[in-house]
C-alpha positions in Angstrom: -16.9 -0.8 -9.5 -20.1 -0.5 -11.6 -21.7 1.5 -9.6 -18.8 4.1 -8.8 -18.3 4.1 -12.8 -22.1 5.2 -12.7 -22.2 7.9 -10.2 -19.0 9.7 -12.4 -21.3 9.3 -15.3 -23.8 11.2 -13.2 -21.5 13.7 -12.4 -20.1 14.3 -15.7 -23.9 14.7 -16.9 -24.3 17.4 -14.7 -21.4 19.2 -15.9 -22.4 19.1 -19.8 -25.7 20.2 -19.0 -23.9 23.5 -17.6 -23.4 26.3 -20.1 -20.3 29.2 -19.5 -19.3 29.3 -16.1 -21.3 26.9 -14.8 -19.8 24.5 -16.8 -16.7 25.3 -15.3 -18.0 25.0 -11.8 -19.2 21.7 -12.4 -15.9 20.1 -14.1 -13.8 21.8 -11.0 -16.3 20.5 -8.9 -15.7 16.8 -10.5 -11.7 17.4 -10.7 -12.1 18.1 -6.6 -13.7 15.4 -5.9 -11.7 12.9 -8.0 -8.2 14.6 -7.2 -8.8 14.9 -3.3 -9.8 10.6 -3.9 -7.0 10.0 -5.1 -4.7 11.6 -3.0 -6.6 10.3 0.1 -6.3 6.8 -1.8 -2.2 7.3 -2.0 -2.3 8.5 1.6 -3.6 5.9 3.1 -1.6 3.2 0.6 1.6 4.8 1.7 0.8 5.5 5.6 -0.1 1.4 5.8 3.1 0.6 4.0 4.9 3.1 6.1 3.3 1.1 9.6 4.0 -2.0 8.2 7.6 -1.4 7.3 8.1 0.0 10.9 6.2 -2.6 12.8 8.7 -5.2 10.7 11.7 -3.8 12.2 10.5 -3.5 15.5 10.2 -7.0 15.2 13.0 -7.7 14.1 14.9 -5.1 16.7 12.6 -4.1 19.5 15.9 -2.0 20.4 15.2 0.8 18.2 11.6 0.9 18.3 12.0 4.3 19.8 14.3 5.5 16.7 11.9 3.9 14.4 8.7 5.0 15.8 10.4 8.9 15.6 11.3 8.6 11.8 7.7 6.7 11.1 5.7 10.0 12.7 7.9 12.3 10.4 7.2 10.6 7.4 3.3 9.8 8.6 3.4 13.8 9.2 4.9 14.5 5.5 2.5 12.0 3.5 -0.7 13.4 5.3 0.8 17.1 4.6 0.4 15.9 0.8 -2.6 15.1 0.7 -3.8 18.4 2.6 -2.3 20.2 0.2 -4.4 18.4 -2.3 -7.2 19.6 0.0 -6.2 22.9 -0.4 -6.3 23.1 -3.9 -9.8 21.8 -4.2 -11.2 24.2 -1.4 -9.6 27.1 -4.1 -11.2 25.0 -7.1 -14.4 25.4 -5.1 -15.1 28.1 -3.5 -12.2 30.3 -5.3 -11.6 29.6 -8.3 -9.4 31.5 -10.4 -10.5 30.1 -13.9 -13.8 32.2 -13.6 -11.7 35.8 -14.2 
């Protein structure tokens, strides 16, 4: 944790050494990074709950494992579409951003 606390440090001293639109580069550069973390970190926290749950009533019912493995794809499919949209919007906070007018 120390060290991860260190390295946003780092990152947030190369944003106030920045001046005008360089500074902005460098804090959507930082809000990218952290953003797309977090949204990978609450894909992958829902995802495991999602296999879990799933796995758990296929155990207790193997006969609608084929029901339950449908509905767990769909929703696997609609938290990974959230976090690519997270992915989206930090490719446009990089490499188009519309703060710079």
């Amino acid at each position: 944790m120390k060290k991860l606390l260190l390295v946003f440090f780092a990152l947030a001293g190369v944003a106030f050494a920045a001046e005008g639109n360089e500074m902005l580069l460098s804090y959507s550069a930082i809000a990218a990074g952290v953003g797309l973390g977090i949204a990978a970190l609450g894909g992958a926290i829902g995802m495991g709950s999602t296999a879990a749950a799933t796995i758990s009533g296929m155990a207790r019912n193997p006969g609608v494992g084929g029901k339950l493995m449908t509905t767990m794809f769909i929703a696997l499919a609609m938290i990974e579409a959230q976090v690519i949209y997270t992915l989206v919007v930090a490719l446009i906070l990089l490499y188009a951003n519309p703060f710079l007018g």
